[in-house]
C-alpha positions as CSV (number, residue, x, y, z in Angstrom):
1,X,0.0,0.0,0.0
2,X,1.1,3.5,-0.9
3,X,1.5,6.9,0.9
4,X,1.6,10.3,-0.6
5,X,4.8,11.5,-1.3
6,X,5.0,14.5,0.8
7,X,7.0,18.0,0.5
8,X,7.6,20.5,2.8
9,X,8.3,24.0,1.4
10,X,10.4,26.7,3.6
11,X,10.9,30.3,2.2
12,X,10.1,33.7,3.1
13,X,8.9,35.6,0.3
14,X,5.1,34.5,-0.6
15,X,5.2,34.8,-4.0
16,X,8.0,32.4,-4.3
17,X,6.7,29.9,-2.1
18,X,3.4,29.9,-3.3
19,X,4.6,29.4,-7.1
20,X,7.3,26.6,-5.3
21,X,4.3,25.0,-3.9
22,X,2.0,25.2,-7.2
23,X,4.9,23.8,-8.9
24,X,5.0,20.6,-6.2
25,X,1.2,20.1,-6.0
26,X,1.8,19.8,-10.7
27,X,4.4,17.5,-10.2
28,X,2.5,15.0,-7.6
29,X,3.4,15.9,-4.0
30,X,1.7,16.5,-1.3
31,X,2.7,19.5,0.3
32,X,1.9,19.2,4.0
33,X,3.8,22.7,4.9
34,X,4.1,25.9,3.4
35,X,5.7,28.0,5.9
36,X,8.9,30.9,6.2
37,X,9.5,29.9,10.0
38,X,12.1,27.7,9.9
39,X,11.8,26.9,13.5
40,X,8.4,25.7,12.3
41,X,9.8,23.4,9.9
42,X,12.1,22.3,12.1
43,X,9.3,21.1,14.1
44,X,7.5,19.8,11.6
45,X,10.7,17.9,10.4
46,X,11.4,16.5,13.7
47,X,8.0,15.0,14.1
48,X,7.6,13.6,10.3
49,X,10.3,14.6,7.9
50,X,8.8,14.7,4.5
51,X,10.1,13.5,1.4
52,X,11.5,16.2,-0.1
53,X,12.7,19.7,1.4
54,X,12.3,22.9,-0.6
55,X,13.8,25.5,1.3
56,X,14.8,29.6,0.7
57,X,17.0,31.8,2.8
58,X,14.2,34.9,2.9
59,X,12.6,33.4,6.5
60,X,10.9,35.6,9.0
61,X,10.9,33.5,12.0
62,X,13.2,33.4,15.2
63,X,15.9,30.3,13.1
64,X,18.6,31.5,10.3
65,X,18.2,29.3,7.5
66,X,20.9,27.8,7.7
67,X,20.8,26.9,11.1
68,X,17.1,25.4,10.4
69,X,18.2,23.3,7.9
70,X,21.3,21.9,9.8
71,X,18.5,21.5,12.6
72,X,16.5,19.5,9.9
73,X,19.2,17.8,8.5
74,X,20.4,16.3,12.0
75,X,17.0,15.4,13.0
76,X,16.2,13.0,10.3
77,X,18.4,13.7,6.4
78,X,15.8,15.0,4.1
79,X,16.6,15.5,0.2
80,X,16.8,19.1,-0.3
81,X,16.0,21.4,-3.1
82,X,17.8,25.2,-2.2
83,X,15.9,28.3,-3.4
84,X,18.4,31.3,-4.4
85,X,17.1,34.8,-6.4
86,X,17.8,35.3,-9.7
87,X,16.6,38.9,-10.1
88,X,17.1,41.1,-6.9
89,X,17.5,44.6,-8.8
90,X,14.2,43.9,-10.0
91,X,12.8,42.9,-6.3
92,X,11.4,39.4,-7.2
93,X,13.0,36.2,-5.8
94,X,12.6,33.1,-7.9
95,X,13.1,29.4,-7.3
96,X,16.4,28.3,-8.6
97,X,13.9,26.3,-11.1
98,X,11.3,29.0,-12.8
99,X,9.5,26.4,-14.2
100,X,7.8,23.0,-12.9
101,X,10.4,21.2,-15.3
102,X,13.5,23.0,-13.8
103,X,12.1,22.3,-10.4
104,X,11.8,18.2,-11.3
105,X,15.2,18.8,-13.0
106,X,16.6,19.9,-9.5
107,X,14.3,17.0,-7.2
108,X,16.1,14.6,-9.6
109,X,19.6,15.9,-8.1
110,X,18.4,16.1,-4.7
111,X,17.5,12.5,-5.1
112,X,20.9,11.4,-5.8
113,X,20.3,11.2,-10.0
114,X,23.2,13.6,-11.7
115,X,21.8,12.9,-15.1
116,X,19.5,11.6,-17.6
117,X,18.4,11.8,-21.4
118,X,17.7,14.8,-22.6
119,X,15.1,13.5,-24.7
120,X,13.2,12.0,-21.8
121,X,13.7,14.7,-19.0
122,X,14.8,13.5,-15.4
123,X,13.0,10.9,-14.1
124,X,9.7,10.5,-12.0
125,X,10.3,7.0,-9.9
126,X,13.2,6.8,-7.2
127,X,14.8,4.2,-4.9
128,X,15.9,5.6,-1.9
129,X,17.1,4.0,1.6
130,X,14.0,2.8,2.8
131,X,11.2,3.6,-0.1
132,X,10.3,3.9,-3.4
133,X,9.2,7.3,-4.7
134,X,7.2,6.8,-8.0
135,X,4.7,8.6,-10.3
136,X,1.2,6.8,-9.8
137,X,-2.3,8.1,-11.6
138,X,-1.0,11.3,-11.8
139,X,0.3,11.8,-7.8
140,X,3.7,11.1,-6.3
141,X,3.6,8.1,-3.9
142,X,5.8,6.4,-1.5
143,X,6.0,2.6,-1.0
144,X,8.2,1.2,1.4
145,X,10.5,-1.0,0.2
146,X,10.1,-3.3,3.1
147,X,6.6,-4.2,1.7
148,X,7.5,-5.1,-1.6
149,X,7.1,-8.6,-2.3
150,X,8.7,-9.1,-5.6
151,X,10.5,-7.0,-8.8
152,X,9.4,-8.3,-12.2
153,X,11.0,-7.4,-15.2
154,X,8.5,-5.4,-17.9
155,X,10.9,-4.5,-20.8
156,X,12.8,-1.2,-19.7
157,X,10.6,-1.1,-16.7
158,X,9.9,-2.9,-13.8
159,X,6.5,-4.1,-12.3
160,X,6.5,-3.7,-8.2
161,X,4.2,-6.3,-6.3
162,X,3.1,-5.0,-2.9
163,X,0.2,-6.5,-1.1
164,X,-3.2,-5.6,-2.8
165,X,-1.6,-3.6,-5.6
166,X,1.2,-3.4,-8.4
167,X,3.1,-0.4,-9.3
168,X,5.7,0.4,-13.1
169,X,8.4,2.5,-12.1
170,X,10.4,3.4,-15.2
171,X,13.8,1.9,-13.6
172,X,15.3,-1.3,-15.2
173,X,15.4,-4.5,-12.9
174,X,19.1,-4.5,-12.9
175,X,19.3,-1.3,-11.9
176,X,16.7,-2.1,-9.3
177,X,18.5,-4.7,-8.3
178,X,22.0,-2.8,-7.8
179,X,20.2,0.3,-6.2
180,X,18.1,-2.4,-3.7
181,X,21.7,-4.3,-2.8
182,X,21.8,-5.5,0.8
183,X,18.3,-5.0,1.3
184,X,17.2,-8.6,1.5
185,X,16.5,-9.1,-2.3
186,X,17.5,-12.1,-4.5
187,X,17.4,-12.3,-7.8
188,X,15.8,-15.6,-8.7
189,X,15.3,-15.7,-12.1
190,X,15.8,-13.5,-15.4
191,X,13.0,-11.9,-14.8
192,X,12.5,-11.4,-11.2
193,X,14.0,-9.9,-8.0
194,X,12.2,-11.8,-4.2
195,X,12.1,-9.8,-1.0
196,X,13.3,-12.6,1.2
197,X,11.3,-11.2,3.9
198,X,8.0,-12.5,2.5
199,X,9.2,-16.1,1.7
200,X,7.5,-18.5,3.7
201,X,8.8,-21.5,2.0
202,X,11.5,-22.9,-0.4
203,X,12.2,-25.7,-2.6
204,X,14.9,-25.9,-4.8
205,X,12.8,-24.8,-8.2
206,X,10.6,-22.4,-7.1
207,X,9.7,-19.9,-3.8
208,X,6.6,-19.6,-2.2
209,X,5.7,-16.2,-0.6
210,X,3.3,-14.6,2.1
211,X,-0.3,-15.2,0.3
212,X,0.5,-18.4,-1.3
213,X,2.6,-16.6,-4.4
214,X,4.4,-19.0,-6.1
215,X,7.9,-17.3,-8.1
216,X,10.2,-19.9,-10.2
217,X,13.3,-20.1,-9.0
218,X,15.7,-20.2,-12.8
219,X,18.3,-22.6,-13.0
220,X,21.3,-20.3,-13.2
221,X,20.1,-19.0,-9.8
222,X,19.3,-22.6,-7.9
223,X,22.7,-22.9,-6.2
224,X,22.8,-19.1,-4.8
225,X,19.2,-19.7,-3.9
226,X,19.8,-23.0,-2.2
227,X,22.9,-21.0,-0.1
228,X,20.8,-18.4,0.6
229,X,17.5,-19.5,1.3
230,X,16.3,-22.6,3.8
231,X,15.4,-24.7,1.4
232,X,13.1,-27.4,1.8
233,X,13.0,-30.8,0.5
């Protein structure tokens, strides 16, 4: 089951964080704060960091931004997107990004991805440390990757299984696979990626997970299967 992906904007000058926030709800998050405290979004970031920071230096609270967002970023690290003006003589402060595109441009770097093809823009779907960001009817969501059952290879995607639902992120299975390394995946087959935390049972051919999923286990992976999983007879 998904959450929203949520986004917390911090800046000082309304017009910028109003567009910043405009620009967030377009792209598919959830913006649960739009504040120019920082000690508010400290706060706020203490007691559930969001998924994505988007934060100014024009505040009007009691907190420097800087010292809010060392604050924030000791509490709990939260990806960060950093505001700076681009026009002061003419008295307007704009997001480093003056459009929704530059502003996904820049959440794709704050989410660790340098670069991408031009042709298709930076991407929408994300694997982090303990979630999956992805694009889903239209809304940014959040699955955690501890509930993910199996990867399945769907051309240059990949299908996620969670309980009661199934999600495409535009990510390649090996790539899911490198980006999900030491997380308790296996590669079983061509095909397919097992969370080892939902196998309930394990024969040398094939797994059986929570639910009574059956996944084939491929012949080139049976003896790393059979070492890494108890398997039965």
């Amino acid at each position: 089951m998904h959450i929203p992906a949520t986004a917390l904007v911090l800046e000082g000058e309304k017009f910028v964080a109003d567009k910043v926030t405009e620009q967030l709800e377009h792209l598919g998050y959830d913006v649960v704060a739009n504040t120019s405290r920082g000690e508010e979004a400290v706060a706020r970031c203490q007691q559930q960091p969001p998924d994505l920071l988007v934060a100014g230096d024009h505040l009007t609270g009691l907190i420097e931004a800087g010292v809010a967002l060392q604050m924030i970023q000791d509490a709990a690290p939260v990806p960060t997107v950093a505001l700076a003006a681009v026009d002061k003589a003419a008295g307007t402060v704009m997001p480093r990004g003056s459009s929704a595109a530059e502003l996904a441009a820049c959440i794709a770097r704050a989410f660790g991805v340098p670069s991408w093809d031009a042709a298709t823009g930076p991407p929408q779907d994300y694997i982090l440390n303990e979630r999956i960001l992805l694009r889903h009817n239209e809304r940014m969501v959040s699955l955690a990757i501890a509930d993910i059952r199996f990867v399945q290879d769907y051309r240059n995607y990949s299908s996620v299984s969670v309980p009661g639902e199934t999600y495409l992120i535009a990510i390649s299975l090996p790539l899911v696979e490198h980006r999900l390394a030491g997380s308790g995946f296996l590669r079983v087959h061509r095909d397919l990626l097992v969370n080892l935390r939902h196998v309930t049972e394990a024969r040398y051919d094939e797994l059986t997970l929570d639910r009574g999923i059956t996944i084939p286990v491929g012949r080139p992976y049976r003896r790393r299967v059979n070492r890494e999983v108890k398997v039965g007879v």
